[in-house]
Backbone atoms as SQL, in Angstrom:
CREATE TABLE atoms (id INTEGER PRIMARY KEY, chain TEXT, resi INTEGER, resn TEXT, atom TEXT, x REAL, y REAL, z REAL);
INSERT INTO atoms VALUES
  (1, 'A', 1, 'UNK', 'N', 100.523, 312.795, -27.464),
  (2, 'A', 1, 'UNK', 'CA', 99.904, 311.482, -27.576),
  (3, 'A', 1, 'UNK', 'C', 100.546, 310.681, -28.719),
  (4, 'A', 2, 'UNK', 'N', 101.137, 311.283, -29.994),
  (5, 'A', 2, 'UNK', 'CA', 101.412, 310.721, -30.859),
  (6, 'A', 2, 'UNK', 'C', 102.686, 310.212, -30.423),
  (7, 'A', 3, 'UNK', 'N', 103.454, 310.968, -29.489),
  (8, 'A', 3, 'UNK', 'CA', 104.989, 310.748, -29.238),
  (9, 'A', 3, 'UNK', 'C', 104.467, 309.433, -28.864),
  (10, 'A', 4, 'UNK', 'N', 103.805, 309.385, -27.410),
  (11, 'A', 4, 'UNK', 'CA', 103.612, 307.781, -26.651),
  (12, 'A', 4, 'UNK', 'C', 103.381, 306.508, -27.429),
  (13, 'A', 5, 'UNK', 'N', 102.639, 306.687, -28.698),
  (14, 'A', 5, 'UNK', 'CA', 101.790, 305.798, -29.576),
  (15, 'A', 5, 'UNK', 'C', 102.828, 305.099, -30.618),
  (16, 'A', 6, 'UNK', 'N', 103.982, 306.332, -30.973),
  (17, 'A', 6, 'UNK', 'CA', 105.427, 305.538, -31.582),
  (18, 'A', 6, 'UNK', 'C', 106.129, 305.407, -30.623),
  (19, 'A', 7, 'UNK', 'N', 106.528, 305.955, -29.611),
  (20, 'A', 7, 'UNK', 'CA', 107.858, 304.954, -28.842),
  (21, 'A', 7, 'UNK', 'C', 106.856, 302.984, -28.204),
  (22, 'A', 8, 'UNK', 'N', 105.400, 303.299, -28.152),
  (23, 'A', 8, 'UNK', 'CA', 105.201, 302.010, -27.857),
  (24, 'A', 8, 'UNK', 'C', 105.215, 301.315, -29.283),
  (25, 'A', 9, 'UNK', 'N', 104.940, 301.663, -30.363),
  (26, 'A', 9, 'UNK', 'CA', 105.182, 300.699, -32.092),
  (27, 'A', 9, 'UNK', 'C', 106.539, 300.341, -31.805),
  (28, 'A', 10, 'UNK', 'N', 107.510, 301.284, -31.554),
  (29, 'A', 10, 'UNK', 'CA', 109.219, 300.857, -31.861),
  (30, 'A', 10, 'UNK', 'C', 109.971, 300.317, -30.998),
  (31, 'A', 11, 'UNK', 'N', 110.471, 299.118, -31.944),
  (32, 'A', 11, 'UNK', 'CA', 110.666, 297.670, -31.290),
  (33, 'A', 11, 'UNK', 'C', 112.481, 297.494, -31.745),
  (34, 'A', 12, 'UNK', 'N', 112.822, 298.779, -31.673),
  (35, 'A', 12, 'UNK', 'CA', 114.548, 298.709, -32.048),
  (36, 'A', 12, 'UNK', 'C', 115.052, 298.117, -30.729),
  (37, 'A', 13, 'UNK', 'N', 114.748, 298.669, -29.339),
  (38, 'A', 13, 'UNK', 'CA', 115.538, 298.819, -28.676),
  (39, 'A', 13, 'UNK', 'C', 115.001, 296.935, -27.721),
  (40, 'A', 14, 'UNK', 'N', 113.732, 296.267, -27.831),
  (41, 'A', 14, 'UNK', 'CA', 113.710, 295.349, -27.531),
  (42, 'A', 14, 'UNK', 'C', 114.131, 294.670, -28.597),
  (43, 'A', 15, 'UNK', 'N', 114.377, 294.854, -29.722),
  (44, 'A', 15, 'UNK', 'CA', 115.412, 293.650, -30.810),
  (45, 'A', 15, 'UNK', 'C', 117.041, 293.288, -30.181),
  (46, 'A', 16, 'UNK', 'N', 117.727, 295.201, -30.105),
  (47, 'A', 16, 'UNK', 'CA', 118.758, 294.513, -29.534),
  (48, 'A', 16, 'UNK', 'C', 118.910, 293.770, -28.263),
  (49, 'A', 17, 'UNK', 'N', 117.848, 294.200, -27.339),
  (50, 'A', 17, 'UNK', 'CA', 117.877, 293.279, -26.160),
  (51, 'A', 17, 'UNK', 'C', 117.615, 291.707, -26.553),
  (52, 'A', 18, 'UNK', 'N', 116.938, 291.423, -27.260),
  (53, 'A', 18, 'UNK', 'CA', 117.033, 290.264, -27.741),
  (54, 'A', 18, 'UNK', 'C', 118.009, 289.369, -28.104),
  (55, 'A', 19, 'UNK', 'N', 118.921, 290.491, -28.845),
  (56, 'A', 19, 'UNK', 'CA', 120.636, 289.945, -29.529),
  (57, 'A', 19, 'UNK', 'C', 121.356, 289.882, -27.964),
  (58, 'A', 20, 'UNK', 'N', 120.900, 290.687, -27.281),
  (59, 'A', 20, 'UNK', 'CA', 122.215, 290.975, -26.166),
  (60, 'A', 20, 'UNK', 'C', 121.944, 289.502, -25.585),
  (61, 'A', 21, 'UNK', 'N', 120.483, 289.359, -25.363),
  (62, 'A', 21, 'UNK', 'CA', 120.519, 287.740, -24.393),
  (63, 'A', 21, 'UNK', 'C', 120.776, 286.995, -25.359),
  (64, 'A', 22, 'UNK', 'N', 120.892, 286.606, -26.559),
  (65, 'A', 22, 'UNK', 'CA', 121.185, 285.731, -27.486),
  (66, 'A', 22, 'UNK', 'C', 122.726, 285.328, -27.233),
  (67, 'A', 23, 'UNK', 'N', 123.487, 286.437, -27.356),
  (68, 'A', 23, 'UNK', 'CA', 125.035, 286.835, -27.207),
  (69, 'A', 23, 'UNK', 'C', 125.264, 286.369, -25.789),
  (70, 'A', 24, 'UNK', 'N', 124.644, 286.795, -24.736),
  (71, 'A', 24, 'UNK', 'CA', 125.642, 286.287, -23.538),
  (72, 'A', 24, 'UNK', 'C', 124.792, 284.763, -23.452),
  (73, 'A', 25, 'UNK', 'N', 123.612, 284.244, -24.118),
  (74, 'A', 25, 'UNK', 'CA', 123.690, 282.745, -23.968),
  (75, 'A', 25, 'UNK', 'C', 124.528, 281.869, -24.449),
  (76, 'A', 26, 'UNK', 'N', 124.915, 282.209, -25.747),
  (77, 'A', 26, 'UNK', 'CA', 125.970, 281.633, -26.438),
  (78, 'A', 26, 'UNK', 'C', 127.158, 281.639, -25.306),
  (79, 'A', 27, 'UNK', 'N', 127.621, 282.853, -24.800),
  (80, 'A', 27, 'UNK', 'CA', 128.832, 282.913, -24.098),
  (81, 'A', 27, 'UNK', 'C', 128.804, 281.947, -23.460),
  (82, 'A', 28, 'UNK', 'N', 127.707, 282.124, -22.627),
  (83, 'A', 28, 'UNK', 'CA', 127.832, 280.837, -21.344),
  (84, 'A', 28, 'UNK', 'C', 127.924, 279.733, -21.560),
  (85, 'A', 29, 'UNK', 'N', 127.580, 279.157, -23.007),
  (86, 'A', 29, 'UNK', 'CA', 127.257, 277.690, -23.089),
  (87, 'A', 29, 'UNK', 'C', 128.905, 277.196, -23.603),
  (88, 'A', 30, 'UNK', 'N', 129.617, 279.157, -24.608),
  (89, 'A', 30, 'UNK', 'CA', 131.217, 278.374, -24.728),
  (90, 'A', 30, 'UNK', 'C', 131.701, 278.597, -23.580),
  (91, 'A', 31, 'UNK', 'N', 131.680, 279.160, -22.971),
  (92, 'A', 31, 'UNK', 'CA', 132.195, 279.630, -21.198),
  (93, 'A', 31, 'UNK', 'C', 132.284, 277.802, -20.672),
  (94, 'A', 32, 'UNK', 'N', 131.032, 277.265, -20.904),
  (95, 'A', 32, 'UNK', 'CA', 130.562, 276.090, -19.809),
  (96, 'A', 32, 'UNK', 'C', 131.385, 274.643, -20.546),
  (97, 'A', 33, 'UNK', 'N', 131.277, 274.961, -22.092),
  (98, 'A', 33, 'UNK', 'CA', 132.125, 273.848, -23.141),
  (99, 'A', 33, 'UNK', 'C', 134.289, 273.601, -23.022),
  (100, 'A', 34, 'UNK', 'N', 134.142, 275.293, -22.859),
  (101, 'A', 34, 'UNK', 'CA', 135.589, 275.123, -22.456),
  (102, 'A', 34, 'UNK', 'C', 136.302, 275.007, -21.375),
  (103, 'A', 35, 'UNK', 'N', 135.300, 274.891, -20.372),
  (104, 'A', 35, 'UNK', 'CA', 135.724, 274.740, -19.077),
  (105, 'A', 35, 'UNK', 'C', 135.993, 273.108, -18.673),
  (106, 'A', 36, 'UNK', 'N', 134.232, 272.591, -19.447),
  (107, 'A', 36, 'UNK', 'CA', 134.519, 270.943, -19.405),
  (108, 'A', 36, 'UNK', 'C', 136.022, 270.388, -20.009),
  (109, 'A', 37, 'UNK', 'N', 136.023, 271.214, -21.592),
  (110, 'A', 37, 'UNK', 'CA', 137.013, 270.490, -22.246),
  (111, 'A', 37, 'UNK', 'C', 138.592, 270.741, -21.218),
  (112, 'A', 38, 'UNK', 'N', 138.985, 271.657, -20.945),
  (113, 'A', 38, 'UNK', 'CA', 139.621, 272.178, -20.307),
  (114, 'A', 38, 'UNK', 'C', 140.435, 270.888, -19.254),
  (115, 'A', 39, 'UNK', 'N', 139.209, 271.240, -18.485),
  (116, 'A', 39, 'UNK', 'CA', 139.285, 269.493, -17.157),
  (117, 'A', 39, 'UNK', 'C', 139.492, 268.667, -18.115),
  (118, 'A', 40, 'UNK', 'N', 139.096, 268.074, -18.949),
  (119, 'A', 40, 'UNK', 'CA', 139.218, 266.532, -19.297),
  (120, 'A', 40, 'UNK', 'C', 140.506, 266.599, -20.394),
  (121, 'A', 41, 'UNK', 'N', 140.904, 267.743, -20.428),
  (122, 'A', 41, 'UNK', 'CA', 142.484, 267.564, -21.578),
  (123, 'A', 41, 'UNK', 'C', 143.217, 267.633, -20.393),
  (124, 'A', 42, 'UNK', 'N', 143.301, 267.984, -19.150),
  (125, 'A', 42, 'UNK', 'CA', 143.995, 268.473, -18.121),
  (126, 'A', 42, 'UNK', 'C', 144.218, 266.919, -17.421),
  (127, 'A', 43, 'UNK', 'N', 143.043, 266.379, -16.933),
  (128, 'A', 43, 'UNK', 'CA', 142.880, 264.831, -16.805),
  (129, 'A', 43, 'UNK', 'C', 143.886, 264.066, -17.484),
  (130, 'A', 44, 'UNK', 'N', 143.585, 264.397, -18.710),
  (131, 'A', 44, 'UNK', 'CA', 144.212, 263.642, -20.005),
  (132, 'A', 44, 'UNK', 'C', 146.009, 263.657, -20.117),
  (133, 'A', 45, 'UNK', 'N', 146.117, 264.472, -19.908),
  (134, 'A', 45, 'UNK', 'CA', 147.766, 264.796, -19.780),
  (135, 'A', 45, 'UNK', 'C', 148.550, 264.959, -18.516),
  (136, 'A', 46, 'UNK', 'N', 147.814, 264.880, -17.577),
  (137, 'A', 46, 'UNK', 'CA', 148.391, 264.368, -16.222),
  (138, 'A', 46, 'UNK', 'C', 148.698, 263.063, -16.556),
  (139, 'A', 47, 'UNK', 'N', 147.661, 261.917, -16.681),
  (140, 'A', 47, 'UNK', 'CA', 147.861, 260.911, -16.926),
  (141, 'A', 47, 'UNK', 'C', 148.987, 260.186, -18.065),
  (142, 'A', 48, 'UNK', 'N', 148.758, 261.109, -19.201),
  (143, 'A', 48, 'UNK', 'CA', 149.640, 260.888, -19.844),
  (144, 'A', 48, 'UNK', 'C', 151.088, 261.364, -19.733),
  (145, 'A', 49, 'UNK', 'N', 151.522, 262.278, -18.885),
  (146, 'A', 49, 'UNK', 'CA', 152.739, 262.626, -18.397),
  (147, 'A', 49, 'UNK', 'C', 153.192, 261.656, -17.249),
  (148, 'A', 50, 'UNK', 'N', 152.240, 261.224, -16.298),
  (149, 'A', 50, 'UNK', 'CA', 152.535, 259.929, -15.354),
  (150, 'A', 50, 'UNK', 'C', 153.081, 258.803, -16.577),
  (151, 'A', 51, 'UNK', 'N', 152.477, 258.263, -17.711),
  (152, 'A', 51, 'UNK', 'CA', 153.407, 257.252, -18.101),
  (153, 'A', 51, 'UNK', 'C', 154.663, 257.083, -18.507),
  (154, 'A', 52, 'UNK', 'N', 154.458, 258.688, -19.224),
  (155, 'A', 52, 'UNK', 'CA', 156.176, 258.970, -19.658),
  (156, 'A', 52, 'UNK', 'C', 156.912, 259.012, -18.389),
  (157, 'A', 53, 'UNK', 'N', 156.276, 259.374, -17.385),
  (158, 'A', 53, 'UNK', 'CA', 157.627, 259.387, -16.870),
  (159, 'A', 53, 'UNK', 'C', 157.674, 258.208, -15.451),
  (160, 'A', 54, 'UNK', 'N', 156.903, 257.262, -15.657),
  (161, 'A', 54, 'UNK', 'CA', 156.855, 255.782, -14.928),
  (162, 'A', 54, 'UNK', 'C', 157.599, 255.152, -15.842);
């Protein structure tokens, strides 16, 4: 009974689950930032390679 009464107190293993979704939210949001930036420098230098060479 005592075993059951500390594995429900100990809160190690839902902390790191906590970090883990913390960690892959971050990912996604640079995942989702460099993808935009990505397209719009890509945009950016098409266009700007069309003038150099018009």
């Amino acid at each position: 009974m005592k075993l059951v009464a500390r594995f429900m107190k100990d809160e190690s293993g839902a902390t790191a689950i906590e970090y883990g979704l913390i960690a892959a939210l971050i990912s996604v949001a640079i995942i989702g930032g460099v993808t935009t930036l990505g397209g719009n420098l890509n945009t950016t230098f098409s266009g700007l390679g069309g003038t150099v060479a018009g």
